[in-house]
N, CA, C and O atoms as a GROMACS GRO file, in nm:
protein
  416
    1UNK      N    1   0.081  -0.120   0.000
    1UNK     CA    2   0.000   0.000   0.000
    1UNK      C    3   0.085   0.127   0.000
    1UNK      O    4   0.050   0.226   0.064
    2UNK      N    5   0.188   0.124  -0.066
    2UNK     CA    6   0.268   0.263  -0.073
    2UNK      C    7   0.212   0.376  -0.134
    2UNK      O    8   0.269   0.485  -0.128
    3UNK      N    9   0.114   0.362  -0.188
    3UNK     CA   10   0.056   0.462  -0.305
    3UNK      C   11  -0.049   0.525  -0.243
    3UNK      O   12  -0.081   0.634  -0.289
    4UNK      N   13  -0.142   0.458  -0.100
    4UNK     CA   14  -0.229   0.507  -0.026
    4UNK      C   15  -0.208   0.632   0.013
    4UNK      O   16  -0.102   0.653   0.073
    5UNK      N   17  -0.315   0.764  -0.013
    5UNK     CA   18  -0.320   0.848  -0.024
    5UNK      C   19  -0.384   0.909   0.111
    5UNK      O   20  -0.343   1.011   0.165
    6UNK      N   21  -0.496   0.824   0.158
    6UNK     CA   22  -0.571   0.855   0.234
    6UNK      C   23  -0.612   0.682   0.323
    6UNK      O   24  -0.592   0.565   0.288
    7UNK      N   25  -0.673   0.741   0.443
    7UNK     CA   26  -0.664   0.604   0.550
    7UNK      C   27  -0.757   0.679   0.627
    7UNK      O   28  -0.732   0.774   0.701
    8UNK      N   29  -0.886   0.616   0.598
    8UNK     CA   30  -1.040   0.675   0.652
    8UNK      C   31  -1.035   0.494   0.754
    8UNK      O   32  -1.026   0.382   0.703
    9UNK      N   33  -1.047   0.534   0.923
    9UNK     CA   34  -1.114   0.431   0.980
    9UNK      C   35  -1.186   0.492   1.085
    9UNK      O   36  -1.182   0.439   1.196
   10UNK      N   37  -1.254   0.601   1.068
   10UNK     CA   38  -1.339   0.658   1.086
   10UNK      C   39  -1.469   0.596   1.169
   10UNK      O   40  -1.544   0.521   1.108
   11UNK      N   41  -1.490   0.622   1.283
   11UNK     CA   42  -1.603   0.560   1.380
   11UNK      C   43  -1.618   0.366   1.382
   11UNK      O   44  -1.720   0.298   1.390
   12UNK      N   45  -1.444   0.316   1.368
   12UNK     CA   46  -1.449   0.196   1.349
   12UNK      C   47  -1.403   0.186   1.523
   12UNK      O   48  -1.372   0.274   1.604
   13UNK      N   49  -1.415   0.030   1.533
   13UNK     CA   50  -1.370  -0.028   1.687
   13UNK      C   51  -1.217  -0.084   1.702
   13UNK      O   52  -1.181  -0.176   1.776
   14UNK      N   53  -1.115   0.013   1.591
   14UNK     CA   54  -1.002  -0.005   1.613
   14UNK      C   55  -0.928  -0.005   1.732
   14UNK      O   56  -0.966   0.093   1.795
   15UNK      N   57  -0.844  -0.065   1.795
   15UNK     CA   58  -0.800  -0.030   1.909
   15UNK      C   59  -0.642   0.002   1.900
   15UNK      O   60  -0.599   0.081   1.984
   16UNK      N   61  -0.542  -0.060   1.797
   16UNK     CA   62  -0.417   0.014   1.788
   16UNK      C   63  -0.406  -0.002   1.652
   16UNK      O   64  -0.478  -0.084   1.596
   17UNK      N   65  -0.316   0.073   1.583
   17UNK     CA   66  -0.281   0.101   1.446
   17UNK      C   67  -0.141  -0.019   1.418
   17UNK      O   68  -0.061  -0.056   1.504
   18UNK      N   69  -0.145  -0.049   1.310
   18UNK     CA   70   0.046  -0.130   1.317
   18UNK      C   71   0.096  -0.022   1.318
   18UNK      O   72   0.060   0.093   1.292
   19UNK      N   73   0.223  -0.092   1.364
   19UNK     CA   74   0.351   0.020   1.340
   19UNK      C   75   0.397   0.056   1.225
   19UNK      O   76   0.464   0.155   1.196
   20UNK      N   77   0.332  -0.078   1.119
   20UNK     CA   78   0.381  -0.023   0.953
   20UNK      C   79   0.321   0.094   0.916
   20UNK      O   80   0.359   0.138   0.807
   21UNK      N   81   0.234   0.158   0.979
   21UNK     CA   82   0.122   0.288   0.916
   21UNK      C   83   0.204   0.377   0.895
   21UNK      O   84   0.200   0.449   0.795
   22UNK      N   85   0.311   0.386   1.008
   22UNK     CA   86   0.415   0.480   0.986
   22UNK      C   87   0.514   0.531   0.903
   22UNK      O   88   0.574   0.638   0.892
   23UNK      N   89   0.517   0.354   0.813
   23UNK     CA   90   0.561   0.414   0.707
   23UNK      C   91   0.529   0.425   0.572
   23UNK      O   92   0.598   0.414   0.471
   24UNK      N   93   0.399   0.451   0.592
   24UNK     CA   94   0.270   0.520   0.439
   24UNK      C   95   0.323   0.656   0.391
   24UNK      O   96   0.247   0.753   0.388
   25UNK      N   97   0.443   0.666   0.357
   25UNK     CA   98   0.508   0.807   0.289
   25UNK      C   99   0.430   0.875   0.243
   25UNK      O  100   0.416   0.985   0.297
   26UNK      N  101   0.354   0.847   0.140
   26UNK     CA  102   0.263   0.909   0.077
   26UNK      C  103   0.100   0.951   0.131
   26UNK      O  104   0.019   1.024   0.073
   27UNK      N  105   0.086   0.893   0.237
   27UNK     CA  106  -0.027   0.959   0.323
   27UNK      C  107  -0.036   1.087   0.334
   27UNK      O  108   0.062   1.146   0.380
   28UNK      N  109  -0.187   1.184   0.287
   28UNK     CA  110  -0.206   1.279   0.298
   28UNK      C  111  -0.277   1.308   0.432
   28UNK      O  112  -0.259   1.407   0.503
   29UNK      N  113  -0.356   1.210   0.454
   29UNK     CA  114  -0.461   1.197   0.532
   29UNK      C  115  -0.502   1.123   0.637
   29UNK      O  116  -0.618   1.089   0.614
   30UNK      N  117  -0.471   1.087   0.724
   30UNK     CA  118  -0.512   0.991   0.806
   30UNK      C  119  -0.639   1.050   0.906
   30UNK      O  120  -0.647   1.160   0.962
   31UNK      N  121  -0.727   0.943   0.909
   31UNK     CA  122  -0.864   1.007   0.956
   31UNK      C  123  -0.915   0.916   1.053
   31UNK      O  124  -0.979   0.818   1.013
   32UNK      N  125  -0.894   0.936   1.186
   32UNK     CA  126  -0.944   0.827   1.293
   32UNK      C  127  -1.032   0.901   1.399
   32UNK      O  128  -1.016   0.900   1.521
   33UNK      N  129  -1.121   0.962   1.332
   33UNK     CA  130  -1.252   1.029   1.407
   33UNK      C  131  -1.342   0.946   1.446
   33UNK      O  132  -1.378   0.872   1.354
   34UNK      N  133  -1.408   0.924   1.574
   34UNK     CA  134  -1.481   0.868   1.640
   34UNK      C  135  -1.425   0.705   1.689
   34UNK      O  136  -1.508   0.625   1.734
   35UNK      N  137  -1.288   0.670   1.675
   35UNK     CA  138  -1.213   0.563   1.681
   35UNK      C  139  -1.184   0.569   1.867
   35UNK      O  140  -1.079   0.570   1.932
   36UNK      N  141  -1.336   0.573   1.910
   36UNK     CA  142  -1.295   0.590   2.098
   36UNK      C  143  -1.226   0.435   2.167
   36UNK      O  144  -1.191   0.415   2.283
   37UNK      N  145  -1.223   0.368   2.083
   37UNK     CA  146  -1.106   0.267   2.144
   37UNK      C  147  -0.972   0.253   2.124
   37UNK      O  148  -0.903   0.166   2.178
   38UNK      N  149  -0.925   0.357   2.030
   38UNK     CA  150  -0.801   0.345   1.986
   38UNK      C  151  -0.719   0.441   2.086
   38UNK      O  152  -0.759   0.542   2.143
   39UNK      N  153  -0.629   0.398   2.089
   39UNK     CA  154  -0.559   0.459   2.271
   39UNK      C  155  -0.428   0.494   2.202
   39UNK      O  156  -0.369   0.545   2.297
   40UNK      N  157  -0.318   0.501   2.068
   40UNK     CA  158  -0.215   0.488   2.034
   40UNK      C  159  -0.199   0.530   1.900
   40UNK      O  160  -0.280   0.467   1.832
   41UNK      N  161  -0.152   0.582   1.852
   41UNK     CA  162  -0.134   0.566   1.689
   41UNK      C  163   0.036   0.586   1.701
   41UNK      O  164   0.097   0.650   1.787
   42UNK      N  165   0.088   0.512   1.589
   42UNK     CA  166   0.230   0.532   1.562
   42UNK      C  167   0.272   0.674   1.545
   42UNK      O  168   0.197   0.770   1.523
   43UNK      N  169   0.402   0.676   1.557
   43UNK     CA  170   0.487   0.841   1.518
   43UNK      C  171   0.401   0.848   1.355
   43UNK      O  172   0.352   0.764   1.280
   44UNK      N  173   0.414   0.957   1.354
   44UNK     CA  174   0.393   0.983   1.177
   44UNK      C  175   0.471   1.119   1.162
   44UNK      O  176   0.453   1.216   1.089
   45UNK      N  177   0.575   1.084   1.268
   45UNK     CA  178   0.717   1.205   1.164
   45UNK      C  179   0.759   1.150   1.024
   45UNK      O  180   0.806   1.228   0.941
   46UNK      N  181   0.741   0.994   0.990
   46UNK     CA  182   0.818   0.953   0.840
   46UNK      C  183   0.680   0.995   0.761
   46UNK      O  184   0.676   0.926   0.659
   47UNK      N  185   0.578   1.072   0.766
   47UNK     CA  186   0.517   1.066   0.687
   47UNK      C  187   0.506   1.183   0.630
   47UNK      O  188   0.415   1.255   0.671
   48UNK      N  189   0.603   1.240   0.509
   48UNK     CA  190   0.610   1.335   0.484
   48UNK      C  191   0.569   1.445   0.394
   48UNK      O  192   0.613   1.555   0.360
   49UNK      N  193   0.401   1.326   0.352
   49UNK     CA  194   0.339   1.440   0.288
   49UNK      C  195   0.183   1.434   0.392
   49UNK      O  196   0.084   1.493   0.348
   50UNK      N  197   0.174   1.372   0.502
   50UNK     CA  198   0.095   1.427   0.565
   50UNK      C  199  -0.023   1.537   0.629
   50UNK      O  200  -0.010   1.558   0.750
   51UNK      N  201  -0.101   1.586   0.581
   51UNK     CA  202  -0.159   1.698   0.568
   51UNK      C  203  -0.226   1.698   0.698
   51UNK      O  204  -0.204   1.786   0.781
   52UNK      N  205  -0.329   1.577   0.723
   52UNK     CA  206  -0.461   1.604   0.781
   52UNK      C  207  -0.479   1.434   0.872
   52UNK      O  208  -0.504   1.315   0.854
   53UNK      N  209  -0.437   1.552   0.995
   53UNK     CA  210  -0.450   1.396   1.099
   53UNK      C  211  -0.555   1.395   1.214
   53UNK      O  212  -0.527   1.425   1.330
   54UNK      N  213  -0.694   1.352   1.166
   54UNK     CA  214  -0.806   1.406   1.223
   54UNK      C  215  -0.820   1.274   1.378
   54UNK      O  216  -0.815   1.156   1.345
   55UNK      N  217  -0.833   1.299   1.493
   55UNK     CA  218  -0.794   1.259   1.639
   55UNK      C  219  -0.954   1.245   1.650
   55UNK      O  220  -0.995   1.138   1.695
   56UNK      N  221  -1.046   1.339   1.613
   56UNK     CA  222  -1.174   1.381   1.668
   56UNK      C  223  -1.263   1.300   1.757
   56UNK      O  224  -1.343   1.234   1.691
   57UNK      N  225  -1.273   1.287   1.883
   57UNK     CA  226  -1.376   1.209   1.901
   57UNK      C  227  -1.305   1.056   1.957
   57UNK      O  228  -1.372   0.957   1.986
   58UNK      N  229  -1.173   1.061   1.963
   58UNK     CA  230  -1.093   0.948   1.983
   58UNK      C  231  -1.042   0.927   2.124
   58UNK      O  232  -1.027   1.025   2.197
   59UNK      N  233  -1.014   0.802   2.167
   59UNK     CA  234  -0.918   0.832   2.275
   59UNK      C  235  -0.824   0.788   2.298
   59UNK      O  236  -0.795   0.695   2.374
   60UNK      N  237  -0.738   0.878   2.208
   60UNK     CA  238  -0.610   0.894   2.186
   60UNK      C  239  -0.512   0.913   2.275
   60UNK      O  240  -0.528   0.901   2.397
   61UNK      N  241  -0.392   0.949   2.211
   61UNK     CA  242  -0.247   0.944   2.302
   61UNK      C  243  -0.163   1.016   2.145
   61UNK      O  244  -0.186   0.960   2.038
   62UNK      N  245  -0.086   1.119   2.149
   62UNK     CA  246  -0.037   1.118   2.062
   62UNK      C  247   0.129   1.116   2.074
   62UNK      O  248   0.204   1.166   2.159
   63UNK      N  249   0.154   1.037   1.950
   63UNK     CA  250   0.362   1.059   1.962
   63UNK      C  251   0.392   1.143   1.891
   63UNK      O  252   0.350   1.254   1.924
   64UNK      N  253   0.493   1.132   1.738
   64UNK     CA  254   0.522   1.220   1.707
   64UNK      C  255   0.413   1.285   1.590
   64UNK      O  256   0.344   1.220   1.512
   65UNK      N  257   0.421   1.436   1.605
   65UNK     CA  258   0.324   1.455   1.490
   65UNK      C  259   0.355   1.500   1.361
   65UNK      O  260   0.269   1.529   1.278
   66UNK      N  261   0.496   1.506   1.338
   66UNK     CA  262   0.528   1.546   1.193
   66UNK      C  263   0.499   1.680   1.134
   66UNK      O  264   0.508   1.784   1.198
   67UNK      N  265   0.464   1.670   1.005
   67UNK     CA  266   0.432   1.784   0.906
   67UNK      C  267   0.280   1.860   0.932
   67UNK      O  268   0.251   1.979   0.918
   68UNK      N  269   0.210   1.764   0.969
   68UNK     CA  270   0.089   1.758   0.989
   68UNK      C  271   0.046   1.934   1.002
   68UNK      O  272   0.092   2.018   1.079
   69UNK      N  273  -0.040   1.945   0.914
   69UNK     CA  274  -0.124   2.098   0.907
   69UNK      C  275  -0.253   2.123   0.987
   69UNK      O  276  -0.290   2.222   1.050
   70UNK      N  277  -0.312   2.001   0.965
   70UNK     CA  278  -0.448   2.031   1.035
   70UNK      C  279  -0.483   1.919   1.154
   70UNK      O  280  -0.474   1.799   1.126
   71UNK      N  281  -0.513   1.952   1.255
   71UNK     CA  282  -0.445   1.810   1.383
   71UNK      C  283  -0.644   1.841   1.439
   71UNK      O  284  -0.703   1.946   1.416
   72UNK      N  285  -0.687   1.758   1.489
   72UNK     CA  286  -0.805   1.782   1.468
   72UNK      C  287  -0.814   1.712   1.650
   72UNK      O  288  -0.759   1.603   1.666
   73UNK      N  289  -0.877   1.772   1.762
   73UNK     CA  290  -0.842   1.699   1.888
   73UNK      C  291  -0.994   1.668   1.949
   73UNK      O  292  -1.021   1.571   2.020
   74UNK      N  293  -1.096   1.781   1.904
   74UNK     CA  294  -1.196   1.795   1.931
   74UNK      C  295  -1.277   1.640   1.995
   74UNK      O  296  -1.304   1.528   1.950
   75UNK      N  297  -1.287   1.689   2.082
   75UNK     CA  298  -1.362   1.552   2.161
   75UNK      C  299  -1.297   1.451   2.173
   75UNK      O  300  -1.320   1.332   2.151
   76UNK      N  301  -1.224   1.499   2.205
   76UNK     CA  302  -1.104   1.353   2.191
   76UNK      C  303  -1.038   1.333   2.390
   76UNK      O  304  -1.060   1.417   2.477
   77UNK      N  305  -0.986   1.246   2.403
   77UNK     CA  306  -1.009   1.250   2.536
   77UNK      C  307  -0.832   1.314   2.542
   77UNK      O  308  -0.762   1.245   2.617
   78UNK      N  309  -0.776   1.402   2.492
   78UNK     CA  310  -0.645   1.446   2.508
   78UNK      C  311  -0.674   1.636   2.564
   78UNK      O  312  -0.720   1.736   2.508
   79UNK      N  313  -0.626   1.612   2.677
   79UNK     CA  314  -0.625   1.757   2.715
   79UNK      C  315  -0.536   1.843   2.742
   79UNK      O  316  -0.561   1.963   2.753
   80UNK      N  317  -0.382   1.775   2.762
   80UNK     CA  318  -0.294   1.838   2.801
   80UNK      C  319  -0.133   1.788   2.689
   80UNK      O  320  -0.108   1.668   2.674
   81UNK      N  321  -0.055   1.882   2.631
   81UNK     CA  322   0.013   1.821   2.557
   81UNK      C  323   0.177   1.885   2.652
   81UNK      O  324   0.226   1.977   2.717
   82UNK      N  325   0.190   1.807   2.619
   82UNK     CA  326   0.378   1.832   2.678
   82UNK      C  327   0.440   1.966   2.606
   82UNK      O  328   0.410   2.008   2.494
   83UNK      N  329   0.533   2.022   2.698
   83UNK     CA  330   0.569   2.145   2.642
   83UNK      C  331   0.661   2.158   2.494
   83UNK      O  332   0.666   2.256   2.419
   84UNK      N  333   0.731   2.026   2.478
   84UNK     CA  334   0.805   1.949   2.409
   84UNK      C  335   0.770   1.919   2.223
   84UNK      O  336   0.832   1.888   2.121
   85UNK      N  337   0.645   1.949   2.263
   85UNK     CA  338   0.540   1.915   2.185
   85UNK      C  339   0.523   2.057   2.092
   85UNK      O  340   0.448   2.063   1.995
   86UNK      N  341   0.568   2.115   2.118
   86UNK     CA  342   0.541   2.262   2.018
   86UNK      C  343   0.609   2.294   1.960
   86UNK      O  344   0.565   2.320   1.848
   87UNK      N  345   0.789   2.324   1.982
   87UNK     CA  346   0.813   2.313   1.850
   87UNK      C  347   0.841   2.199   1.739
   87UNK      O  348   0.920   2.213   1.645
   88UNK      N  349   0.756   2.070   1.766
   88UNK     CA  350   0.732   2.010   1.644
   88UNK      C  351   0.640   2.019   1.592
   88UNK      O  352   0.600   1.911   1.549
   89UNK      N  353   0.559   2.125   1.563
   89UNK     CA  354   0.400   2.202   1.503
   89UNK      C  355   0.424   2.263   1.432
   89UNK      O  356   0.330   2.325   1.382
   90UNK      N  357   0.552   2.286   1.382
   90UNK     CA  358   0.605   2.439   1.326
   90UNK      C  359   0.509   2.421   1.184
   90UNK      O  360   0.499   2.520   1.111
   91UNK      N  361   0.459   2.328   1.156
   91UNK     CA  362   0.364   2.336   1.024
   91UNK      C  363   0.221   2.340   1.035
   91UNK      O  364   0.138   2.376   0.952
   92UNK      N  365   0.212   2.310   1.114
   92UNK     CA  366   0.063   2.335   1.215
   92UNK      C  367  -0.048   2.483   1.130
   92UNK      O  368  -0.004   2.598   1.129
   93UNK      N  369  -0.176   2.451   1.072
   93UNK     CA  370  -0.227   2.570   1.040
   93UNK      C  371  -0.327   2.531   1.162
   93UNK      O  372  -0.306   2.575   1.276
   94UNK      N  373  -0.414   2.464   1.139
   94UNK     CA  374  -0.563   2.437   1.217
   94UNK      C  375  -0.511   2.337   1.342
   94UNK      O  376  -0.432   2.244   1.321
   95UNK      N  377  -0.564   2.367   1.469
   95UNK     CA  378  -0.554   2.265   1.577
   95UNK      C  379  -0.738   2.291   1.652
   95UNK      O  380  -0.787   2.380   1.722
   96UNK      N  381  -0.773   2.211   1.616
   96UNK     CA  382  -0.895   2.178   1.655
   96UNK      C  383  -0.955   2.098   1.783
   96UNK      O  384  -1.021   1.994   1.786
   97UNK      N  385  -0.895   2.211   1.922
   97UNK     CA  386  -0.882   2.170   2.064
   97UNK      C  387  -0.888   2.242   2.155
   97UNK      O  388  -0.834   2.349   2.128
   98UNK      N  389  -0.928   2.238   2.251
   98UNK     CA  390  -0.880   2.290   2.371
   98UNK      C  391  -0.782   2.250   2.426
   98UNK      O  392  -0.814   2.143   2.478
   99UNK      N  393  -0.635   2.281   2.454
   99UNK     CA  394  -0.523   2.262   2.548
   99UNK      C  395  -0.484   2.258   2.599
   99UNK      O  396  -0.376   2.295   2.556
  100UNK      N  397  -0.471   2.229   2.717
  100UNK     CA  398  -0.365   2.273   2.818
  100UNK      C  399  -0.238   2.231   2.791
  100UNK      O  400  -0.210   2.113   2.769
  101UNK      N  401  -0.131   2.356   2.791
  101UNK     CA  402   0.006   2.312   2.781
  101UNK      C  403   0.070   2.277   2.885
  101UNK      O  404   0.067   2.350   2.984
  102UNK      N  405   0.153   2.140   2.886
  102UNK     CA  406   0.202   2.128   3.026
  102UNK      C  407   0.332   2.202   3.037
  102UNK      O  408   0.365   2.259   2.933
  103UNK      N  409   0.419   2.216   3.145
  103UNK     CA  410   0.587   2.274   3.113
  103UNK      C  411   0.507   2.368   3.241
  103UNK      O  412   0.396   2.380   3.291
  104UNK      N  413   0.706   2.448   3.260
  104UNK     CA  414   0.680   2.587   3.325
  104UNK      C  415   0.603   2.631   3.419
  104UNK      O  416   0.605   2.751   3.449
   0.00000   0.00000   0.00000
């Protein structure tokens, strides 16, 4: 599946992702909205055309987030992100959350 563009599992009863997801280079999109059993998703720093990594509604944990433009957190059970965590956003347009930053 190197050519996969997009990865809709969207309101499924996933509970962890493989670790191979991570390396879908060509992923624009990864979309795991309403995925409230999924507790993990792999780094997706190797994914370097990454656009749109929608969390929504999940209950998530996140590692690394890469290129990622539009990070989507809304209803998601993540409330607080590490201070550590910001400058790897530097591509960041849309964050779709409430935050608390931890640090300091």
């Amino acid at each position: 599946m190197p050519a996969l563009k997009v990865l809709d599992l969207s309101w499924t009863k996933i509970k962890c992702l493989p670790s191979s997801t991570s390396n879908l280079k060509n992923l624009i999109a990864q979309l795991l909205r309403g995925c409230r059993e999924l507790e993990l998703v792999p780094s997706v720093a190797k994914m370097e055309e990454l656009r749109t990594l929608d969390l929504c509604e999940s209950g998530i944990r996140v590692g690394e987030i890469g290129k990622s433009k539009s990070f989507d957190l809304n209803g998601s059970e993540l409330r607080k992100l590490p201070l550590g965590v910001l400058p790897k956003l530097a591509h960041l347009q849309y964050l779709g959350s409430k935050l608390y930053v931890e640090g300091r």
